[in-house]
C-alpha positions in Angstrom: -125.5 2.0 -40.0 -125.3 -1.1 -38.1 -128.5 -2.2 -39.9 -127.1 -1.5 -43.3 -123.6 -3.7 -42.3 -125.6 -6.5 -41.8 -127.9 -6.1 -44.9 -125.0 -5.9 -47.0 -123.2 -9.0 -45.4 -126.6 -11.2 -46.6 -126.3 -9.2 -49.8 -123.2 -10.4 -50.8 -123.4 -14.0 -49.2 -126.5 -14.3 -51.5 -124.7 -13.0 -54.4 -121.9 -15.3 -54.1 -124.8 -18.2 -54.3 -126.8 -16.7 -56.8 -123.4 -16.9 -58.6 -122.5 -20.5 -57.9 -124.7 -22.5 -56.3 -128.2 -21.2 -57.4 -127.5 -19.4 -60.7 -130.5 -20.9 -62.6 -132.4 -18.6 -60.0 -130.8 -15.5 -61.0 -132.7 -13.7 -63.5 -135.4 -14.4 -61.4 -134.2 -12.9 -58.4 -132.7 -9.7 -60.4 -135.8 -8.8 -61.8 -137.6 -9.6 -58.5 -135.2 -7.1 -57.1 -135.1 -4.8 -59.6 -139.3 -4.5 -60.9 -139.2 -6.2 -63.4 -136.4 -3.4 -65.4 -132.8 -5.5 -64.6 -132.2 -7.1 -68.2 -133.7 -3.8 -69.9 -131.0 -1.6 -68.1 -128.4 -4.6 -69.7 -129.2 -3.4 -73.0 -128.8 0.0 -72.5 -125.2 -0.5 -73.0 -125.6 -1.7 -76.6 -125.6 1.7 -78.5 -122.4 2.1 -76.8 -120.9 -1.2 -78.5 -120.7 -1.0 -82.4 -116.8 -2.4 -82.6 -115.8 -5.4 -84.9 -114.9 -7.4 -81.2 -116.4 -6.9 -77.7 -114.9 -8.7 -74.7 -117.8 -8.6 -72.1 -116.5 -9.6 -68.2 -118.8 -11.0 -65.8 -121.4 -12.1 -68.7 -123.8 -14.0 -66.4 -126.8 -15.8 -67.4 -125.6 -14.8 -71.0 -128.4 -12.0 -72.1 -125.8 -9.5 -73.4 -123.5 -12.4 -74.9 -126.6 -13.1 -76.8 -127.3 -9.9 -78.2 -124.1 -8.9 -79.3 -123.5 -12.2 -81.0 -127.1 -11.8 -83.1 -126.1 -8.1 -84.1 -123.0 -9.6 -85.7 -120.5 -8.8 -83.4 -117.6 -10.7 -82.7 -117.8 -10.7 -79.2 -115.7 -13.1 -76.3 -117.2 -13.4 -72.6 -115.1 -14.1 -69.7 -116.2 -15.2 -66.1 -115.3 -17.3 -63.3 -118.8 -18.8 -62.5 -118.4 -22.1 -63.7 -122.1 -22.3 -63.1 -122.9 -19.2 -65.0 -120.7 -20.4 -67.7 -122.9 -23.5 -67.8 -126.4 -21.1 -67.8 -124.9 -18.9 -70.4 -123.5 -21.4 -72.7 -127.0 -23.4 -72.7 -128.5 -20.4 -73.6 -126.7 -19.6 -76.7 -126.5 -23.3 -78.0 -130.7 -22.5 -77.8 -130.3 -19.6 -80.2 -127.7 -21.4 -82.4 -124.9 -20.2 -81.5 -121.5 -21.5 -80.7 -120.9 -19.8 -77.8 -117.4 -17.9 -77.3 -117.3 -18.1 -73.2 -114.3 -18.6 -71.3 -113.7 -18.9 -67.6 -111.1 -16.7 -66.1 -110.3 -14.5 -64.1 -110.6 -10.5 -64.7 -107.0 -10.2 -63.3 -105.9 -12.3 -65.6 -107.3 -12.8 -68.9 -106.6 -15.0 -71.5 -106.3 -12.9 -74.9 -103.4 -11.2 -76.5 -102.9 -7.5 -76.4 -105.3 -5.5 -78.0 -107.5 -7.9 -79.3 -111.0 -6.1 -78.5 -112.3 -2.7 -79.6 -114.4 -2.8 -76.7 -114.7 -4.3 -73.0 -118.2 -4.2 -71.4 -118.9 -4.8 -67.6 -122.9 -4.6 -66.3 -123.6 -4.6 -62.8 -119.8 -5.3 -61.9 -118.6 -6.4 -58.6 -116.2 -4.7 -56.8 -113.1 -6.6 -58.7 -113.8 -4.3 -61.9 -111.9 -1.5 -60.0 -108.8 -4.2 -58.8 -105.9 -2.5 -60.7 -105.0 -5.6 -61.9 -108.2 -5.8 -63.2 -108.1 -2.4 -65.2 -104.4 -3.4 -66.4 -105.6 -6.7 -68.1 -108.3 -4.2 -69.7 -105.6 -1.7 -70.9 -103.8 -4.3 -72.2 -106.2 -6.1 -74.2 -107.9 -3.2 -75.7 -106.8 -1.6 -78.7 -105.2 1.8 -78.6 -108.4 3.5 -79.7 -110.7 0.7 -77.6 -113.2 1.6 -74.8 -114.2 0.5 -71.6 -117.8 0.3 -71.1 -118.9 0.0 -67.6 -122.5 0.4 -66.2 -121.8 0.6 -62.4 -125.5 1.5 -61.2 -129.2 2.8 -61.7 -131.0 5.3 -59.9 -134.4 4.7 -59.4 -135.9 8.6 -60.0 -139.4 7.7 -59.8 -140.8 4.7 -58.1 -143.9 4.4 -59.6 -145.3 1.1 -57.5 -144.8 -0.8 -54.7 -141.8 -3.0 -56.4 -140.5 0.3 -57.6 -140.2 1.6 -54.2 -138.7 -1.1 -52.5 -136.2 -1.9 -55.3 -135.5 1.6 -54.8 -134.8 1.5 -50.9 -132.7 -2.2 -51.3 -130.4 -0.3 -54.2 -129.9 2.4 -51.8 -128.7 0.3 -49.3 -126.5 -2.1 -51.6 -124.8 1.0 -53.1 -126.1 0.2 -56.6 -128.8 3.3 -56.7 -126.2 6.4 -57.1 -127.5 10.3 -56.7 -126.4 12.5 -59.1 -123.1 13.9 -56.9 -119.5 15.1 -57.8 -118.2 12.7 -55.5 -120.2 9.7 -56.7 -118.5 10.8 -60.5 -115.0 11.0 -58.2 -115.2 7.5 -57.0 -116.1 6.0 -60.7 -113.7 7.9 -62.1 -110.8 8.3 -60.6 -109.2 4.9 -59.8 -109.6 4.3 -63.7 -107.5 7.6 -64.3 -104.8 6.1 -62.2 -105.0 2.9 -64.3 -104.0 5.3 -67.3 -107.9 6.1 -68.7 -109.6 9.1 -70.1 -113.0 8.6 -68.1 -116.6 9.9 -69.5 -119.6 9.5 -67.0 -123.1 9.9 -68.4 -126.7 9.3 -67.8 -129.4 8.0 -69.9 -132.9 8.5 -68.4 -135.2 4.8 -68.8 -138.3 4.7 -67.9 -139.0 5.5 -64.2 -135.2 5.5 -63.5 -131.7 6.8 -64.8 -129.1 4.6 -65.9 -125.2 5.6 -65.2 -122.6 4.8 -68.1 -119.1 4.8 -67.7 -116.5 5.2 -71.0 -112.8 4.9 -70.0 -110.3 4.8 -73.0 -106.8 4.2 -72.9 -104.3 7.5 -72.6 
């Protein structure tokens, strides 16, 4: 236990400067981390978002941004990372687009009500479940809108050496779930008390199983 505390300490401080500081080293380090598989379990959220406007929070180095925008949709990104905003904005200027980013914090976003269809979150930290958080969702989603959240992986069948020790450094980070009632409880039930109907489901990709998370407003 003790072990873990400290792991996750060094987790997060690296986070935060993988966030700021270093974020031109962060898709390396998250497929590093992840074999190879961490902008591939990204896109698995894409079926999931076919509305006219998708607000994505926490877009990153910009991978998602940039597939929704070259499928047509009229998606927005918000994020506090002034460096990520940089990385993300570079990268869509290289694909031609304009790109739509804003810098702001989930608790307090910057759009009228009910201005998306859909909000996406990949990976999220730990503020996608601040109930200020999930009211600024509720309120700029429209009534028949949906939250899209991928919270985690679970690596089912490590099938090499990165495989395996992705799998034992998700475990300990809390970002490689079993398949357990009270792991569904815990997604599920402070977005129920935000005023969401909550669907949990699992895709199967490659040698691991990805969790999504559909929450629409009540």
């Amino acid at each position: 236990m003790a072990m873990r505390k400290i792991i996750l300490r060094i987790y997060y401080w690296l986070t935060r400067l993988l966030y700021h500081q270093f974020a031109w080293a962060y898709d390396w380090v998250a497929a590093l981390v992840s074999a190879g598989m961490w902008r591939a379990w990204v896109m698995t959220t894409l079926p999931y978002l076919r509305g006219a406007s998708v607000l994505e929070l926490g877009y990153g180095p910009g991978h998602l941004q940039a597939a929704l925008l070259s499928r047509g949709i009229h998606a927005f990104g918000a994020d506090l990372s002034p460096q990520m905003s940089r990385l993300a904005a570079t990268r869509l200027r290289n694909k031609g687009i304009s790109p739509p980013l804003v810098n702001a914090r989930a608790q307090q976003l910057p759009f009228p009500r009910a201005a998306f269809d859909q909000v996406v979150s990949t990976f999220p930290a730990p503020y996608i479940y601040d109930p200020r958080t999930l009211q600024e969702i509720h309120r700029v989603l429209s009534p028949h809108g949906t939250l899209v959240i991928l919270p985690g992986t679970t690596i089912t069948s490590p099938q090499n050496i990165w495989e395996k020790l992705g799998s034992w450094f998700f475990d300990i980070i809390g970002l490689n779930p079993q398949q357990s009632d009270d792991y569904r409880v815990r997604l599920a039930t402070p977005l129920q008390q935000a005023g969401f109907d909550v669907e949990i489901q699992t895709q199967p990709f490659k040698s691991s199983t990805v969790w999504i998370v559909l929450a629409r407003p009540l």
